[in-house]
C-alpha positions in Angstrom: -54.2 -32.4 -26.1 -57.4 -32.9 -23.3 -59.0 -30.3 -25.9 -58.4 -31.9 -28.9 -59.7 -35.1 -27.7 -63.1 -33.3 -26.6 -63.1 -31.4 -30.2 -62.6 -35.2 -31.8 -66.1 -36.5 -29.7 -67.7 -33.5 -31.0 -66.5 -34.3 -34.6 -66.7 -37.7 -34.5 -70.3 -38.3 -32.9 -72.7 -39.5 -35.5 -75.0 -36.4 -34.6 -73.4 -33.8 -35.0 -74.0 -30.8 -36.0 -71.0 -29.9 -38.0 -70.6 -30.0 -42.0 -67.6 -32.1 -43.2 -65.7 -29.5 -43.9 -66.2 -28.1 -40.5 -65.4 -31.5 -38.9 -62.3 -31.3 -41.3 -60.7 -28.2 -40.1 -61.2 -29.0 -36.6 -58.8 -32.1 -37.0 -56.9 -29.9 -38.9 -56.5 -27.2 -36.1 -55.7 -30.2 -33.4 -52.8 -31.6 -36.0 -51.2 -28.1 -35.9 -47.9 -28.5 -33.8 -47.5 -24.4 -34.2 -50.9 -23.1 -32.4 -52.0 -23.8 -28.5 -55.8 -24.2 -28.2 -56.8 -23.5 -24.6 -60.1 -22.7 -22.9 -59.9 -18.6 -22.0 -59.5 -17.3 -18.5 -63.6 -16.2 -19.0 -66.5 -16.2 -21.2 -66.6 -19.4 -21.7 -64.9 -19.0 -25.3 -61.8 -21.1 -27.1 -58.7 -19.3 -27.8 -56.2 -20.2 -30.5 -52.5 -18.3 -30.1 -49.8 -19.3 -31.5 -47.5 -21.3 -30.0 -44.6 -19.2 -29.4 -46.7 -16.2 -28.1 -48.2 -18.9 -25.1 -44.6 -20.4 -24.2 -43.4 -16.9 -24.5 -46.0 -15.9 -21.6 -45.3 -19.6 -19.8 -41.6 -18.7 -19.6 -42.7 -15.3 -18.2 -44.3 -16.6 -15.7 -42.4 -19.1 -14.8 -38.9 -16.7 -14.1 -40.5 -14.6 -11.8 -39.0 -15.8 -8.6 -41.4 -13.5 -6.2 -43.2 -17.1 -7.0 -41.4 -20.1 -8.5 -38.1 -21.0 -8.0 -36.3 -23.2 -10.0 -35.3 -26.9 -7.6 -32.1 -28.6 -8.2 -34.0 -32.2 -7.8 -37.1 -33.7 -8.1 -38.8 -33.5 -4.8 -41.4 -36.1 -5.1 -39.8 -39.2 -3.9 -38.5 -37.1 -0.4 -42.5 -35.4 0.2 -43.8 -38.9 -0.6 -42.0 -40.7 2.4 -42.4 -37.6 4.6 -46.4 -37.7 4.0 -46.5 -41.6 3.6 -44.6 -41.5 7.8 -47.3 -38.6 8.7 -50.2 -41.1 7.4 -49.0 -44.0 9.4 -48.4 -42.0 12.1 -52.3 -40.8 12.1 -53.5 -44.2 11.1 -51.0 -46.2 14.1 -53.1 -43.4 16.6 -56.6 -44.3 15.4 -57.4 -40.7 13.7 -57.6 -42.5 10.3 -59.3 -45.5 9.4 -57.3 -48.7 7.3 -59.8 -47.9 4.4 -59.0 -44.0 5.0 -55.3 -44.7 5.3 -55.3 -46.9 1.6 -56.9 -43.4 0.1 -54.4 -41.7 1.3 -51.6 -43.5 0.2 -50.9 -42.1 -3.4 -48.4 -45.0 -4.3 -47.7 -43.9 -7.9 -48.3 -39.7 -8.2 -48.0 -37.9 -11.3 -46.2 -34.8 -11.8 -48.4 -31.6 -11.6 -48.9 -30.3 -14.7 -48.4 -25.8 -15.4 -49.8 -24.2 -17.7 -51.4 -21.0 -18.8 -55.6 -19.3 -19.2 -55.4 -16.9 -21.8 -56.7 -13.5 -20.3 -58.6 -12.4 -23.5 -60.6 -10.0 -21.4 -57.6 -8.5 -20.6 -56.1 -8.1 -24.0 -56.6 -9.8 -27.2 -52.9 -9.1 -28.2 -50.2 -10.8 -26.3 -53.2 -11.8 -23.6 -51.1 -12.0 -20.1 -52.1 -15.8 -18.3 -53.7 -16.8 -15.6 -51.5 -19.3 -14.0 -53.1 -23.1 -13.6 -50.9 -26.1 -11.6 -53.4 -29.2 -12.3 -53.0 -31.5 -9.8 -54.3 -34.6 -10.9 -53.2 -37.9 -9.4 -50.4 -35.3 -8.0 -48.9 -36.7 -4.7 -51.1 -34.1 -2.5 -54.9 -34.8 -4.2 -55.7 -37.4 -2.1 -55.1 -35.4 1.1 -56.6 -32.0 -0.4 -59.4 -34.6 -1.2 -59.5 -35.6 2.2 -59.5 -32.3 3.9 -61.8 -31.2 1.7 -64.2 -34.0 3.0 -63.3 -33.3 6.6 -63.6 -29.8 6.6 -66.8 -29.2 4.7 -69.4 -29.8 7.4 -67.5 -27.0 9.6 -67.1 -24.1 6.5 -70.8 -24.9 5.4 -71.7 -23.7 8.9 -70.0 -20.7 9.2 -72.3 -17.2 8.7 -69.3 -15.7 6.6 -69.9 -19.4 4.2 -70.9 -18.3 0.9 -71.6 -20.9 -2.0 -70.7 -21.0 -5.3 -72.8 -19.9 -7.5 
């Protein structure tokens, strides 16, 4: 959907560089309940599969229990309170600031979201996927946020550091 919303900028910016026609099929492609469009694992390129090949590889994925496991209950509201106590607890002995502690607090988290990078490279038929869990607004960002923050000075430092490039 996040794609299809770029590829309707692109189309619909009065300078672009596509004919009518192109602009047409684009729409056309993003209206098509039966095909996934998803950025591939590399190269920079677009991949469109149909959509029963990348649920097929999602399900796969998903039942192999040497790394998900399927919960009987949501989770989210008992990790909330348990992180929620842990922040108070840091903020009542001074290691977090008020401002630090509202940052924190992520009242209302959404539900990470799974899904799948088609490995092209790998195979152009039945490409296996690389697995993504995006975690935005999840219940955790705020802290990995935070760490992040925290940490960065420290890792920077370290003669085995090496940045991205």
């Amino acid at each position: 959907m996040r794609l299809c919303i770029l590829l309707h900028l692109v189309v619909t910016n009065k300078k672009s560089n596509l004919t009518r026609s192109e602009k047409e099929a684009l729409d056309e492609l993003c209206r098509n309940k039966d095909i996934v469009i998803k950025p591939a694992d590399k190269g920079g390129g677009l991949v469109i599969m149909p959509r029963a090949l990348y649920n097929h590889e999602v399900f796969r994925q998903l039942e192999n229990t040497s790394y998900y496991q399927t919960l009987p209950s949501d989770p989210t509201t008992l990790f909330q309170s348990e992180i929620e106590e842990f922040i108070q607890e840091a903020h009542f002995h001074q290691l977090i600031s008020d401002k630090e502690m509202r940052y924190l607090l992520n009242r209302s988290p959404t539900r990470p979201v799974f899904y799948v990078l088609p490995k092209v490279h790998k195979s152009l038929v039945n490409p296996p996927g690389r697995p993504i869990v995006a975690g935005n607004n999840s219940l955790t960002e705020p802290l990995s946020n935070f760490v992040d923050f925290v940490l960065r000075p420290l890792v920077t430092s370290l003669p085995s550091y090496l940045r991205d490039s």
